[in-house]
mmCIF file as gemmi writes it, N, C-alpha and C atoms, coordinates in Angstrom:
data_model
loop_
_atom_site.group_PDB
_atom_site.id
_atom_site.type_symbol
_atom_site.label_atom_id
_atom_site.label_alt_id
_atom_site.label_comp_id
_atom_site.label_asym_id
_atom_site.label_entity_id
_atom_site.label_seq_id
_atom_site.pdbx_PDB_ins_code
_atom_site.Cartn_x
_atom_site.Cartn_y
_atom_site.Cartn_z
_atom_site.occupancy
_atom_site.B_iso_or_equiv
_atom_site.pdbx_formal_charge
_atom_site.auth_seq_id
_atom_site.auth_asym_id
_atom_site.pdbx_PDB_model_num
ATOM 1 N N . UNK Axp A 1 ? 52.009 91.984 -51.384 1 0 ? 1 A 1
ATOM 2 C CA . UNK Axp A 1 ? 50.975 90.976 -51.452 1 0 ? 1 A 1
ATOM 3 C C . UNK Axp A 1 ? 50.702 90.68 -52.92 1 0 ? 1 A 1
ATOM 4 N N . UNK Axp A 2 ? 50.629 89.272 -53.498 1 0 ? 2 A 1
ATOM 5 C CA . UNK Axp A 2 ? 50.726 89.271 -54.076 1 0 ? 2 A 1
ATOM 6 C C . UNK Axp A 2 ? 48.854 88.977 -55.191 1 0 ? 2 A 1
ATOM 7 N N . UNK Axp A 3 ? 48.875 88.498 -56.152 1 0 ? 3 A 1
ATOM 8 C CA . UNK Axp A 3 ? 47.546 88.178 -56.524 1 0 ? 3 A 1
ATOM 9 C C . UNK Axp A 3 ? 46.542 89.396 -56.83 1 0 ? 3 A 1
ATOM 10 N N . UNK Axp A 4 ? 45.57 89.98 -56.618 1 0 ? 4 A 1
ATOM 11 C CA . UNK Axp A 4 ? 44.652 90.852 -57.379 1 0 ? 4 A 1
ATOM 12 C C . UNK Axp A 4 ? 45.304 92.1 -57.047 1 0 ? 4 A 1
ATOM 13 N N . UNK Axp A 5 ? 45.94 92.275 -55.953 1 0 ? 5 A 1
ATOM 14 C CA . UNK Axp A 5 ? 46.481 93.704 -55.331 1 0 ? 5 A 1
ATOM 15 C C . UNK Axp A 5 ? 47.842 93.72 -56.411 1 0 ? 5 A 1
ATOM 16 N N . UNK Axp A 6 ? 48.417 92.786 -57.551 1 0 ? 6 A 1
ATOM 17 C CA . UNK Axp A 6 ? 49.399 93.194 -58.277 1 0 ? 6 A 1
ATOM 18 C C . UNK Axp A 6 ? 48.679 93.221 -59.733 1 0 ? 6 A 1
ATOM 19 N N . UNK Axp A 7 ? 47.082 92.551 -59.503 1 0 ? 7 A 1
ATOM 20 C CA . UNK Axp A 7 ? 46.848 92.576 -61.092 1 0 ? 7 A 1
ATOM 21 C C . UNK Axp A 7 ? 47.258 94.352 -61.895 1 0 ? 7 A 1
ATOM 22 N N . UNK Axp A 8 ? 47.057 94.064 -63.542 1 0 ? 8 A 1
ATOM 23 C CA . UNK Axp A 8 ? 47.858 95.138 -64.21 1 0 ? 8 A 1
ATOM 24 C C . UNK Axp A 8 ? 46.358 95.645 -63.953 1 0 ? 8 A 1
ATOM 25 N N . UNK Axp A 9 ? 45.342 95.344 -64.305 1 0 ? 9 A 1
ATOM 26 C CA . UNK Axp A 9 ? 43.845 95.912 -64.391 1 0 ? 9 A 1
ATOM 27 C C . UNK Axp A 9 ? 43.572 97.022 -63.006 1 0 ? 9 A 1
ATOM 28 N N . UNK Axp A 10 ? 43.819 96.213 -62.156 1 0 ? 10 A 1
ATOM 29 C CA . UNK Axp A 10 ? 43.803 96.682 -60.477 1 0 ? 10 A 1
ATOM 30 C C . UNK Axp A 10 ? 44.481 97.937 -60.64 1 0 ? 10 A 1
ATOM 31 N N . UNK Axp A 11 ? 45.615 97.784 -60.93 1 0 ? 11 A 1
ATOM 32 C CA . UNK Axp A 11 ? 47.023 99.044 -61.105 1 0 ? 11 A 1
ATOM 33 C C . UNK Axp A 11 ? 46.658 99.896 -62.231 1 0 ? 11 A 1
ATOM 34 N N . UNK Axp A 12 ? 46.105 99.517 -63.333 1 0 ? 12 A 1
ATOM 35 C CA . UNK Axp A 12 ? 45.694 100.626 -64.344 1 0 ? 12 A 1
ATOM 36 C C . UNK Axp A 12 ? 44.506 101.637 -64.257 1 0 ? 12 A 1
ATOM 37 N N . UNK Axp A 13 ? 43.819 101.054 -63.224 1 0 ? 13 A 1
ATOM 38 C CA . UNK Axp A 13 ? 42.7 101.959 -62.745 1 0 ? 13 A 1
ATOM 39 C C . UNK Axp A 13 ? 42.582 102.483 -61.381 1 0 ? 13 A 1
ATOM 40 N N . UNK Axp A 14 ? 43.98 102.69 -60.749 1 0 ? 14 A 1
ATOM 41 C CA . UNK Axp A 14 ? 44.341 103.136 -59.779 1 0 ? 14 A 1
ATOM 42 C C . UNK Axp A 14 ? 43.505 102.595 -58.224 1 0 ? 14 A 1
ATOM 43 N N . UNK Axp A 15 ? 43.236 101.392 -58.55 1 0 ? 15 A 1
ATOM 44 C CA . UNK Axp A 15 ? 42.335 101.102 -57.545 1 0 ? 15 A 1
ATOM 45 C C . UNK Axp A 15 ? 42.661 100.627 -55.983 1 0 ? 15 A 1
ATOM 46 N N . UNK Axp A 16 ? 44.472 100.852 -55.691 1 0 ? 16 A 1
ATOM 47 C CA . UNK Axp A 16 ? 44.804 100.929 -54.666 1 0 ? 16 A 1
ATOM 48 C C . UNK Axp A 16 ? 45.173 102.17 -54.528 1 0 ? 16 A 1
ATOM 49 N N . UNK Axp A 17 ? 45.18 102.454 -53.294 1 0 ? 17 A 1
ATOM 50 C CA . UNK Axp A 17 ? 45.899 104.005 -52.25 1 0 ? 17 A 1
ATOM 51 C C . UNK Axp A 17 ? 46.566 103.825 -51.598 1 0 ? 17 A 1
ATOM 52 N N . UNK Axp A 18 ? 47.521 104.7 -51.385 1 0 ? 18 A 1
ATOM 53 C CA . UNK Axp A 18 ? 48.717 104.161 -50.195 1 0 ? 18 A 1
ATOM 54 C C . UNK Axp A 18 ? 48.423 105.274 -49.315 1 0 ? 18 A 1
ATOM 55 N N . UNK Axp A 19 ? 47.639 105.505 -47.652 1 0 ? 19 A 1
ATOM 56 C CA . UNK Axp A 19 ? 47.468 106.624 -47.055 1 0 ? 19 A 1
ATOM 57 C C . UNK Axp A 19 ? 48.601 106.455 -45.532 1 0 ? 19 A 1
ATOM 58 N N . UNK Axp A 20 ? 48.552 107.699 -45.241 1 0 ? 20 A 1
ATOM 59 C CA . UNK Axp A 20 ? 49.775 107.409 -43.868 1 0 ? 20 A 1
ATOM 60 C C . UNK Axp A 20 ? 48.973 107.533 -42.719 1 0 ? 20 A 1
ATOM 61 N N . UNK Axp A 21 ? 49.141 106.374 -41.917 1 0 ? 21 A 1
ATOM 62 C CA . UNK Axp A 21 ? 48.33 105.898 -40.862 1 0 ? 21 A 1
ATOM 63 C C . UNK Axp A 21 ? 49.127 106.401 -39.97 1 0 ? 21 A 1
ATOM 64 N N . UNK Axp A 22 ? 48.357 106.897 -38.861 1 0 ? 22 A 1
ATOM 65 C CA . UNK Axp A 22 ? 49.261 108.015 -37.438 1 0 ? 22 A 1
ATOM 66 C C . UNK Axp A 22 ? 50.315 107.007 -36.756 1 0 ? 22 A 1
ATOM 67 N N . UNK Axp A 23 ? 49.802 105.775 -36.935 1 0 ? 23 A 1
ATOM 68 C CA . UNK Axp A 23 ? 50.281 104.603 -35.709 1 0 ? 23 A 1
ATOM 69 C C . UNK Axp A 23 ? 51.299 103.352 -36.863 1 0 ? 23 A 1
ATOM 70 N N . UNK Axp A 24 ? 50.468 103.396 -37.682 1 0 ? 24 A 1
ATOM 71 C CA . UNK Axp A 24 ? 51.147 102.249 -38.728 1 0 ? 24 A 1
ATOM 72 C C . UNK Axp A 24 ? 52.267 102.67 -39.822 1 0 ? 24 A 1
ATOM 73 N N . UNK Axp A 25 ? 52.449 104.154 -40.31 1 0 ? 25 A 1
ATOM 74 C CA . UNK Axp A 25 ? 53.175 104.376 -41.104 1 0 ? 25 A 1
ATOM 75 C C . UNK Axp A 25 ? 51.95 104.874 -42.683 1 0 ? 25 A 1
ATOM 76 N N . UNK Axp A 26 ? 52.791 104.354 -43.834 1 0 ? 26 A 1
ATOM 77 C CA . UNK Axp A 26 ? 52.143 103.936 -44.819 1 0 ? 26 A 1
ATOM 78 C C . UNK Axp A 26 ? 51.231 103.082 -45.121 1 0 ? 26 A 1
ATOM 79 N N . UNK Axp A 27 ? 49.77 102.855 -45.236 1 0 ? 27 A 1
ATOM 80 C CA . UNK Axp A 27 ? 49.145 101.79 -45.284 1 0 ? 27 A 1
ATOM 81 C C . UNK Axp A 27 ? 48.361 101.433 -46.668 1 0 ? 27 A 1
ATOM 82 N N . UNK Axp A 28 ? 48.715 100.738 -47.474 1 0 ? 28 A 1
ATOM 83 C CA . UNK Axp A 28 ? 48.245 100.21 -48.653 1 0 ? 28 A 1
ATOM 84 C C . UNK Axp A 28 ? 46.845 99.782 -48.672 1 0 ? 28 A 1
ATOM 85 N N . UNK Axp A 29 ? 45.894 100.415 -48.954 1 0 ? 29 A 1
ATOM 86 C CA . UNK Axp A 29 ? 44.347 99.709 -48.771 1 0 ? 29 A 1
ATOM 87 C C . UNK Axp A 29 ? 43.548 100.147 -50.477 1 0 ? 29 A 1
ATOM 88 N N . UNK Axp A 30 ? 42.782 99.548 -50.416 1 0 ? 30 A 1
ATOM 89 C CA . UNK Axp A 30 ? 41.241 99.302 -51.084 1 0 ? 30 A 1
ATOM 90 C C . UNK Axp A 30 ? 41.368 101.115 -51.653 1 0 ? 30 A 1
ATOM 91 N N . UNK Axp A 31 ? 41.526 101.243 -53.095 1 0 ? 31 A 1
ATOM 92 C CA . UNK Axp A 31 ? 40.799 102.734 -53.37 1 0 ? 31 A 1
ATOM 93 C C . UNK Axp A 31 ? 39.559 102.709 -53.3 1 0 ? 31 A 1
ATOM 94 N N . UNK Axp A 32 ? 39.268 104.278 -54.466 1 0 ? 32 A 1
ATOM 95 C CA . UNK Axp A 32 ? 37.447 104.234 -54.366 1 0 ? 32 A 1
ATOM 96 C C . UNK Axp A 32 ? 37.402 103.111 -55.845 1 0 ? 32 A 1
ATOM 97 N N . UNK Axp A 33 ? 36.33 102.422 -55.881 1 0 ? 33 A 1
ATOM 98 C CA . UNK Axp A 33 ? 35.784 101.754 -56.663 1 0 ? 33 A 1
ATOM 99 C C . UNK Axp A 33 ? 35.624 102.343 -58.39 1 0 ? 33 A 1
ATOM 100 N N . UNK Axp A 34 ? 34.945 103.806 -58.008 1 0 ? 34 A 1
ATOM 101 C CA . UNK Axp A 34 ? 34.558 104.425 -59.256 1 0 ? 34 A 1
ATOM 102 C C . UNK Axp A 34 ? 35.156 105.435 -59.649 1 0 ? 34 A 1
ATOM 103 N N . UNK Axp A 35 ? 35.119 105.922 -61.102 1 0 ? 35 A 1
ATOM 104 C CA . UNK Axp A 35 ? 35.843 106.872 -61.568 1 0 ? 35 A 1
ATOM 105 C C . UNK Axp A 35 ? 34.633 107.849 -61.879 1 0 ? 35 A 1
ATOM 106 N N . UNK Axp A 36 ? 34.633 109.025 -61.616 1 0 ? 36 A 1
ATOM 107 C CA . UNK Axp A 36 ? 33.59 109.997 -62.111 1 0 ? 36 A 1
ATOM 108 C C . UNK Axp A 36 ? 34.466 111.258 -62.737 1 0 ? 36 A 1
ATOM 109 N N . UNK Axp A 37 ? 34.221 111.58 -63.949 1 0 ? 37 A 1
ATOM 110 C CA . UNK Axp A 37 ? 35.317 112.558 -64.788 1 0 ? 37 A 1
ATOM 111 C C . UNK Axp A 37 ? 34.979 113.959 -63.962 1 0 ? 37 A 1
ATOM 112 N N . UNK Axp A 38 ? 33.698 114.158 -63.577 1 0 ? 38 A 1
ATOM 113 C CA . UNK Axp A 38 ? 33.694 116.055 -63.372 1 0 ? 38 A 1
ATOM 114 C C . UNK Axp A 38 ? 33.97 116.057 -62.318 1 0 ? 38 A 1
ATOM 115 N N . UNK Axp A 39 ? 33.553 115.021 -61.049 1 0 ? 39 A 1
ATOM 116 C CA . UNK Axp A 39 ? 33.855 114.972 -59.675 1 0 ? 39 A 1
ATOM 117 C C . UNK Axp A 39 ? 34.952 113.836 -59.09 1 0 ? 39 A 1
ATOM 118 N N . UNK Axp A 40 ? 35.787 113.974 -59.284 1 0 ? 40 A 1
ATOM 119 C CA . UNK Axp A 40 ? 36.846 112.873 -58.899 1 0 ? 40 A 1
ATOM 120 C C . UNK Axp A 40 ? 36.448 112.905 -57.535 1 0 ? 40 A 1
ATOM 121 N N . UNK Axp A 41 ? 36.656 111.053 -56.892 1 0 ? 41 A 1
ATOM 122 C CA . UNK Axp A 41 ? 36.372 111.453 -55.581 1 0 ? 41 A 1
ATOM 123 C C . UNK Axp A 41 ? 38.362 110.788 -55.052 1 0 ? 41 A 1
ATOM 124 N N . UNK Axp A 42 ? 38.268 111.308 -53.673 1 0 ? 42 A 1
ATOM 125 C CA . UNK Axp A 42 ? 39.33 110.911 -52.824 1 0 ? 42 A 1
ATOM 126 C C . UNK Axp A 42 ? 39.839 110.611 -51.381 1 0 ? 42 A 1
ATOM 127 N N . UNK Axp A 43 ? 40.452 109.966 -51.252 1 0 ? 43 A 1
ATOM 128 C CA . UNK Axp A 43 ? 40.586 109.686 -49.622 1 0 ? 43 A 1
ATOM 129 C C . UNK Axp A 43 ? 41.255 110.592 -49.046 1 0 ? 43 A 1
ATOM 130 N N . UNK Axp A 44 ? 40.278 111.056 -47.835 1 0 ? 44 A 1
ATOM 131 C CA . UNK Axp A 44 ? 41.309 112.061 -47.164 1 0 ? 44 A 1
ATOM 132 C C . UNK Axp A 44 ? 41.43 111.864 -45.638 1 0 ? 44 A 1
ATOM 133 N N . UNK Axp A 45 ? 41.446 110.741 -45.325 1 0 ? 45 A 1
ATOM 134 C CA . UNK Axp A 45 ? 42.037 110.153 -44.497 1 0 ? 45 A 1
ATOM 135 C C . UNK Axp A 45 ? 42.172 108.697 -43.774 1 0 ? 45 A 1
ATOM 136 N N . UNK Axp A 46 ? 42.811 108.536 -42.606 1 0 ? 46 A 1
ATOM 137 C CA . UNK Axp A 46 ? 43.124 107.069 -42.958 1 0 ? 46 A 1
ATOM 138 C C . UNK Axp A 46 ? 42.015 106.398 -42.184 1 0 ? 46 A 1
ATOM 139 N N . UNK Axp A 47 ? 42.284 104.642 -42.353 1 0 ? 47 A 1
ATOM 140 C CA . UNK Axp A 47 ? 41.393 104.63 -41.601 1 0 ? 47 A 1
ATOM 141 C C . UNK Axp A 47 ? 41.311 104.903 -40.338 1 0 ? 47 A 1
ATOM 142 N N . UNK Axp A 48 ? 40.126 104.324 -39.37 1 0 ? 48 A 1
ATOM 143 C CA . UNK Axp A 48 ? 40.323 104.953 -38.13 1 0 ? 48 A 1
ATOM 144 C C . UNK Axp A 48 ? 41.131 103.985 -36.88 1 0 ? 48 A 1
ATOM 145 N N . UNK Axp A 49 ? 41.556 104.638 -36.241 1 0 ? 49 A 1
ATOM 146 C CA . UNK Axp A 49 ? 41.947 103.587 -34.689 1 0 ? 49 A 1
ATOM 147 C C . UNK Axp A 49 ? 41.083 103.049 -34.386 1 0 ? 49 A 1
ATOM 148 N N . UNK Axp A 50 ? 41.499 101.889 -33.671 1 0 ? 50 A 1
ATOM 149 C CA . UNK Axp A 50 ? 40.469 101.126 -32.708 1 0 ? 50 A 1
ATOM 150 C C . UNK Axp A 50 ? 39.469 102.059 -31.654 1 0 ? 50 A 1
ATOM 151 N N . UNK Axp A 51 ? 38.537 101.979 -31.221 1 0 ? 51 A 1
ATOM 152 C CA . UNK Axp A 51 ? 38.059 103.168 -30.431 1 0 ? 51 A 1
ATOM 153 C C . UNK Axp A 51 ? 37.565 104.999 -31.109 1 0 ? 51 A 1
ATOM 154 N N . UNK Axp A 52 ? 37.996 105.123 -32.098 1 0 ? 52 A 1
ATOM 155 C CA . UNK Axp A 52 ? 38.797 106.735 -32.272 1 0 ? 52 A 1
ATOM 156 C C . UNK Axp A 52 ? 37.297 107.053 -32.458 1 0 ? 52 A 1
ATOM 157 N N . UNK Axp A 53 ? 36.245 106.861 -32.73 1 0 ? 53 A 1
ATOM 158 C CA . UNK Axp A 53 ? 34.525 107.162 -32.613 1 0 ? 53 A 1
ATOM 159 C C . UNK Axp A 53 ? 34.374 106.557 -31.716 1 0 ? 53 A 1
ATOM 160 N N . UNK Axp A 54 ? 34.521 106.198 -30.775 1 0 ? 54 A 1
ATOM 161 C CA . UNK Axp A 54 ? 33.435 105.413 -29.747 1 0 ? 54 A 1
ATOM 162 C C . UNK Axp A 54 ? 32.42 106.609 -29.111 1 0 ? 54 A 1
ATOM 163 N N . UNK Axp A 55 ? 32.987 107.927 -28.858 1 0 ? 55 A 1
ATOM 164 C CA . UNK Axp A 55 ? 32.696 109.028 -28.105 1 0 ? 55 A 1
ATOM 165 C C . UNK Axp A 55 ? 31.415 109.267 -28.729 1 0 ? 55 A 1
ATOM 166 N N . UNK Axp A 56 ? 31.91 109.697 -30.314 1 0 ? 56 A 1
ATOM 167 C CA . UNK Axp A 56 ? 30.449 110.106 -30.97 1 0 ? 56 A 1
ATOM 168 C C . UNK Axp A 56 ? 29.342 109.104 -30.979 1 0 ? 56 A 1
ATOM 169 N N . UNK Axp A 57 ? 29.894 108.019 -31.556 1 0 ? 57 A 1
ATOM 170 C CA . UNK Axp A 57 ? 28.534 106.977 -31.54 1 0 ? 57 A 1
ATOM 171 C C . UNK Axp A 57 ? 28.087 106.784 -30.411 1 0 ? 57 A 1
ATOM 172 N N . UNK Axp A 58 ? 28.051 106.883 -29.54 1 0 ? 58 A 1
ATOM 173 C CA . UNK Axp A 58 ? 27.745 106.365 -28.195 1 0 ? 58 A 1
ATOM 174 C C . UNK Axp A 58 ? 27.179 107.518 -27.724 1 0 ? 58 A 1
ATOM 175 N N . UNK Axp A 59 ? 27.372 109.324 -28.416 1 0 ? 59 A 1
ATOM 176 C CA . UNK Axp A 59 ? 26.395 110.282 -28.374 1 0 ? 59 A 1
ATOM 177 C C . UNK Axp A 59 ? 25.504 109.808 -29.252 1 0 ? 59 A 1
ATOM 178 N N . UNK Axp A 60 ? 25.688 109.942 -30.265 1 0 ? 60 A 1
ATOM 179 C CA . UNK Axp A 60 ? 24.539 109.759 -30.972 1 0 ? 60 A 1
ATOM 180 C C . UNK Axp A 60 ? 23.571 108.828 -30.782 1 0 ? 60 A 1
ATOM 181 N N . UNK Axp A 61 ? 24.107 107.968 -30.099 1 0 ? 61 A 1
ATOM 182 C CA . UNK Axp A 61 ? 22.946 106.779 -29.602 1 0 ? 61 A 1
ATOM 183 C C . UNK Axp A 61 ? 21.752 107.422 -28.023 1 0 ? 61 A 1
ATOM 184 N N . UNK Axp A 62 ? 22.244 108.72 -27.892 1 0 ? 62 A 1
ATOM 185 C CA . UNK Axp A 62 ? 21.567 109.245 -26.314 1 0 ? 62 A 1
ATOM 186 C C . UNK Axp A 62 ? 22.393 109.242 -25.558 1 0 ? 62 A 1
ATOM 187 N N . UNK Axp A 63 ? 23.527 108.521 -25.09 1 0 ? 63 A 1
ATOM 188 C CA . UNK Axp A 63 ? 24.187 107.934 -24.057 1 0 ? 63 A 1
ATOM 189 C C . UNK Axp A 63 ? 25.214 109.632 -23.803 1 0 ? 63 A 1
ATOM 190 N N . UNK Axp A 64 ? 24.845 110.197 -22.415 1 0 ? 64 A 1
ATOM 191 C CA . UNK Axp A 64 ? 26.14 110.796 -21.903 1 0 ? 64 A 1
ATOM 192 C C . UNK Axp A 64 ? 27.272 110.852 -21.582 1 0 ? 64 A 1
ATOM 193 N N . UNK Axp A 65 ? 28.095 111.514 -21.435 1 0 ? 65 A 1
ATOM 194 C CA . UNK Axp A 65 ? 29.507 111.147 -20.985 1 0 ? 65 A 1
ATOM 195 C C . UNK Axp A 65 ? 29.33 110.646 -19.422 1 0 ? 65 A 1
ATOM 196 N N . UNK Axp A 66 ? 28.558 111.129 -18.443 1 0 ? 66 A 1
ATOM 197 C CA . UNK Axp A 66 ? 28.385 110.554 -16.834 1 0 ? 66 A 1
ATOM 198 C C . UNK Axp A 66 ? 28.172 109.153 -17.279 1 0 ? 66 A 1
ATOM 199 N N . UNK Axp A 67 ? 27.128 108.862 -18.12 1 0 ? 67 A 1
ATOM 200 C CA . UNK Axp A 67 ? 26.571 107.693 -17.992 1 0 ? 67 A 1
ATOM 201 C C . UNK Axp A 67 ? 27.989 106.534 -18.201 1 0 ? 67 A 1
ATOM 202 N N . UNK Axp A 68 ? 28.945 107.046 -19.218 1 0 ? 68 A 1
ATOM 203 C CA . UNK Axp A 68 ? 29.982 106.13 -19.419 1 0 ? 68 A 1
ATOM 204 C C . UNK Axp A 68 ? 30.89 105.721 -18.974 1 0 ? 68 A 1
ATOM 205 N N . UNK Axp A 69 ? 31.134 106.643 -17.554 1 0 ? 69 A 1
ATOM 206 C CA . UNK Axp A 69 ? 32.235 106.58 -17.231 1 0 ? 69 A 1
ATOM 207 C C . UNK Axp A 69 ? 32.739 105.189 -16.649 1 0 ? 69 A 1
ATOM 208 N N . UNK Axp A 70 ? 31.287 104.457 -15.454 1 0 ? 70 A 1
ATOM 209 C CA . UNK Axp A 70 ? 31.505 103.246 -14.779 1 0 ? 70 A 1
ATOM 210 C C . UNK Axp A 70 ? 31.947 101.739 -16.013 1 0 ? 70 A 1
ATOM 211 N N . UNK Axp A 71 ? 31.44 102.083 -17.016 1 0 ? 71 A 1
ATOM 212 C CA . UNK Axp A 71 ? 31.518 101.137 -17.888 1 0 ? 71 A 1
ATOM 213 C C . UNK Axp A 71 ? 33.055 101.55 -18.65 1 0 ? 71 A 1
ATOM 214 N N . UNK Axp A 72 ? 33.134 102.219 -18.51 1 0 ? 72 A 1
ATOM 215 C CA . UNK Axp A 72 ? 34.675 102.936 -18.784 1 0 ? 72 A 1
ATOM 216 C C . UNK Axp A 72 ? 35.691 102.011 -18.213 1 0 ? 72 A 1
ATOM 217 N N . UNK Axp A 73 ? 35.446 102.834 -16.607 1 0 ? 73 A 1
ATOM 218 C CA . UNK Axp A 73 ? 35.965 102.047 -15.452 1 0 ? 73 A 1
ATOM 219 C C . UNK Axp A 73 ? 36.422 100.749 -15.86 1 0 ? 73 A 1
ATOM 220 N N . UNK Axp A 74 ? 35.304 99.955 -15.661 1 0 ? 74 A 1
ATOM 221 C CA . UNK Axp A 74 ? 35.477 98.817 -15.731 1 0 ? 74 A 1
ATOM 222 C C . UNK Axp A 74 ? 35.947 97.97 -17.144 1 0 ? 74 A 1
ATOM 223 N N . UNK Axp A 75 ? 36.435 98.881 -18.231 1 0 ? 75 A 1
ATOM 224 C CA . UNK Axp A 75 ? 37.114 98.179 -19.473 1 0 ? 75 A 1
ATOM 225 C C . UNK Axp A 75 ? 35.931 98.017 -20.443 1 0 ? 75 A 1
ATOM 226 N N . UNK Axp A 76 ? 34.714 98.035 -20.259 1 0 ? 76 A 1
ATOM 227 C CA . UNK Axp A 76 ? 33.55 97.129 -21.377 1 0 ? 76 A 1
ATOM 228 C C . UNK Axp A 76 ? 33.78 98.137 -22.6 1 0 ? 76 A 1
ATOM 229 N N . UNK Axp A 77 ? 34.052 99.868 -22.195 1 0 ? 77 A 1
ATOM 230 C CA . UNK Axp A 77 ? 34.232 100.625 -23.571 1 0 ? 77 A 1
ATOM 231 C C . UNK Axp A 77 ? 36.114 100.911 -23.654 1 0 ? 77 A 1
């Protein structure tokens, strides 16, 4: 791709990552933004699948696993 994802600025401050996606392979995305010298930060993993939280958020919102199942069923989750 061409344009800001080849600028030299972009590339000199390491501001892309290349992480390996379970389903996609290699996936070229967005680094972290900032540089911090004592605490470097880093990606440690990729992003997520379609779905791959639905379970938790949908705890954390109250909602049980009984409660989900009919809506399951029927495709809405």
């Amino acid at each position: 791709m061409a344009g800001p994802l080849s600028d030299p600025r972009v590339l000199a401050r390491d501001m892309l990552a290349v992480v390996e996606h379970p389903k996609l392979g290699p996936v070229r995305m967005a680094g972290i933004p900032y540089k911090l010298g004592d605490t470097p930060a880093e990606i440690r993993r990729h992003p997520p699948l379609l779905g791959e939280h639905t379970d938790e958020v949908l705890g954390e919102l109250g909602l049980a696993s009984d409660e989900l199942a009919e809506p399951r069923r029927e495709g809405a989750i």
